[in-house]
Every structure is written in structure tokens, then in C-alpha cells.
N, C-alpha and C positions, 0 to 999 in steps of 0.2 A: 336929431341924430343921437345924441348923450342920451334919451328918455330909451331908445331901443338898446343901445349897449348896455344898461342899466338891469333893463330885462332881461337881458342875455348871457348877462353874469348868472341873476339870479336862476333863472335856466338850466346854466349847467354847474352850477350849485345843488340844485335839488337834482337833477340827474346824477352827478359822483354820489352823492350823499343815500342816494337809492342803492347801488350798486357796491356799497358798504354793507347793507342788510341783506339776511337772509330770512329765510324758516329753518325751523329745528323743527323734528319729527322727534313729539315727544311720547311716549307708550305710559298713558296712565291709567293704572288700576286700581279698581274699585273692592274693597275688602269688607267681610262683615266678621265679627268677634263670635266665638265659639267659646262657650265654656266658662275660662276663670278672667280670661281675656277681654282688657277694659279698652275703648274706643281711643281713649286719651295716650295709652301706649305704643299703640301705632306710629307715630315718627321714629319715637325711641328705635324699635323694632329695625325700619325701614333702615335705618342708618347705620346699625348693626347687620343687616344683612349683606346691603353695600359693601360695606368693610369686610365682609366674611368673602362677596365673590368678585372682589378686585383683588382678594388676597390671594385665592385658588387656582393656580394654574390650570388653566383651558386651554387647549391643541389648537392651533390655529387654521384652524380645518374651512370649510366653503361658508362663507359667510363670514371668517373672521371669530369663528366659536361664539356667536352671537345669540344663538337658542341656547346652546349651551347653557351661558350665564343668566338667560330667563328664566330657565326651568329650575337652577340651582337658589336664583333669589325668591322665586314664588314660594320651594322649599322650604328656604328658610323662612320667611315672613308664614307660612305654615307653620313651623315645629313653635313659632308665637304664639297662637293659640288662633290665625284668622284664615277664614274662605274666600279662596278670590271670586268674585261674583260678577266683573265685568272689566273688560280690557277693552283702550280705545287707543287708536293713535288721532292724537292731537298736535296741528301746524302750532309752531310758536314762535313769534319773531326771535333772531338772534343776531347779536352783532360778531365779524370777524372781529379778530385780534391786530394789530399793525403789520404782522407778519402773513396775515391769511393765511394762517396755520390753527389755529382755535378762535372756535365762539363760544359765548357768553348768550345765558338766555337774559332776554329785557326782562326786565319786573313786570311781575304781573300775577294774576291767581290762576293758576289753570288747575289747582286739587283743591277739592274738600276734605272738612276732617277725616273723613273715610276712605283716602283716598291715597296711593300713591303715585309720585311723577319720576319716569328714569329717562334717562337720554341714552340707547343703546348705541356706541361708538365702536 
């Protein structure tokens, strides 16, 4: 009797412990350098664009102004000197937060040097 309770802990252990994670829908694009534009600048860029359209107020229109702020970072990662040459949405595990109000993505590689990853919220 104790060897099944044993197992039935462990049970719904891994059942709550599932029901903690998610997937993140994450949108990563793939970029090629044009010009004087070196592949190695690319994060630089990316992180500077971020910060340019988290900073920009956007109407919070159908969707949340969510193309909006794609069309405004692909821009800017443009006026960098690179072409977007391939967009993908890729699943990615994520854990909520204690409040089940934010997730965090797991560690893991989902981009290449050529590449960037945004979580559109």
C-alpha cells in the first residue's frame, strides 16, 4: 500500500509541475547585412531597436498594436544596415511567474548569429 502512495505523490508532482509551463510563441528573424553592415552588430542593433519601439507609443488598436510594433522594429533593424530574409514563429518553453502574470523563456538556443528572437506581447 505505501509503494502506491509513493507513486501517487510522485504523480501529481509531475502533473502540478506540468501545469507550471507553458509555450512562448516566439517570432524569429532571420537577417542578412547589406553594405557597411557587419554580422557581428547585429545584437547591438537588435537591442537598440527594442528600446527604440518599447519607447514609441503605439494606439492600442486590434491586436493590441502588435504589427504595429513589427513593422516599426523590422524598420529600424533596417535603417542598420540589414534585410530581413526569413520570419518564423517558433514554440518555446516558458515558465509563469508565482503570480501567473509573466513568463520567463527557459534557456535555450532558439537564434543564430543571424538571427533575431522577440516575444510579441
Amino acid at each position: 500500500m505505501k509503494r502506491n502512495a509513493n507513486k501517487l505523490l510522485i504523480l501529481v508532482g509531475v502533473v502540478l509541475a506540468g501545469c507550471m509551463t507553458t509555450t512562448a510563441h516566439v517570432t524569429r528573424y532571420t537577417w542578412t547585412p547589406v553594405g557597411e553592415a557587419e554580422p557581428r552588430s547585429l545584437p547591438q542593433a537588435d537591442i537598440e531597436c527594442l528600446k527604440e519601439v518599447n519607447g514609441t507609443y503605439v494606439p492600442n488598436l486590434y491586436g493590441g498594436g502588435t504589427s504595429i510594433r513589427q513593422t516599426l522594429y523590422k524598420d529600424c533593424i533596417e535603417r542598420h544596415g540589414y534585410v530581413k530574409s526569413k520570419t518564423e514563429d517558433v514554440p518555446h518553453p516558458a515558465d509563469w511567474d508565482d503570480d501567473r502574470k509573466v513568463y520567463r523563456l527557459r534557456p535555450g538556443m532558439i537564434c543564430g548569429a543571424d538571427q533575431t528572437c522577440v516575444t510579441w506581447r
